[in-house]
N, C-alpha and C positions, 0 to 999 in steps of 0.2 A: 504494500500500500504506500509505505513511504519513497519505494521508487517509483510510482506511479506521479506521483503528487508532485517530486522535483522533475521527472521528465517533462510535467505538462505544467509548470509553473505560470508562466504565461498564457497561456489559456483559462486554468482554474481565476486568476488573479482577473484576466478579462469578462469572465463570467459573472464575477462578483460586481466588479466595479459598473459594469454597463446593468444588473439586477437594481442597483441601487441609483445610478442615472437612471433608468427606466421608474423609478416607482416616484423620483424626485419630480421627473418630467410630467406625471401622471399628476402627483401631488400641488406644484407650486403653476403648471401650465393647463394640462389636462383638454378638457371639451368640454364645453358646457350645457351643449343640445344632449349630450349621448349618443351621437347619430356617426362619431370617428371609431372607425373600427381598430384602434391600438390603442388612444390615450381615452376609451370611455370608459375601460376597467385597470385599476391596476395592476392586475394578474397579467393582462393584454401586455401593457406597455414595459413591465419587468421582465417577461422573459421575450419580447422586443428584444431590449435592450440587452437581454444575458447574449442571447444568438450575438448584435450585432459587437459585442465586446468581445467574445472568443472569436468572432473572425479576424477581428482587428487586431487584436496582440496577437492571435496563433502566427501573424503574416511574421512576426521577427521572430521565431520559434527556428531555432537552427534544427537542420536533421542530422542523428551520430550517423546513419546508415551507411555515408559515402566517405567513410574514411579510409577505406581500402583502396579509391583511382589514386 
């Protein structure tokens, strides 16, 4: 488990961070009709934002695989 957690440090750490932008965005910007399909629930706009933060730090996630060229 603890190798898993330092290989994907960057992604776990981007998951959180964009969870918690996601529910801030939801919370302090949000919709006020109900009628946006990401910021009209927080559940919506937190895991938004988990996805759009592990894609974004996984992109500086080096890979060990190709140490062998």
């Amino acid at each position: 488990m603890l190798q898993f957690i330092k290989k994907n440090r960057l992604g776990l750490l981007g998951i959180l961070a964009g969870g918690i932008a996601g529910f801030c965005y939801y919370y302090f910007i949000g919709c006020e009709t109900g009628s946006c399909a990401i910021t009209s629930k927080p559940l919506n706009s937190s895991v938004y934002g988990m996805v759009m933060g592990y894609l974004v730090l996984s992109m500086f996630q080096t890979s060990k695989t190709a140490d062998h060229v």
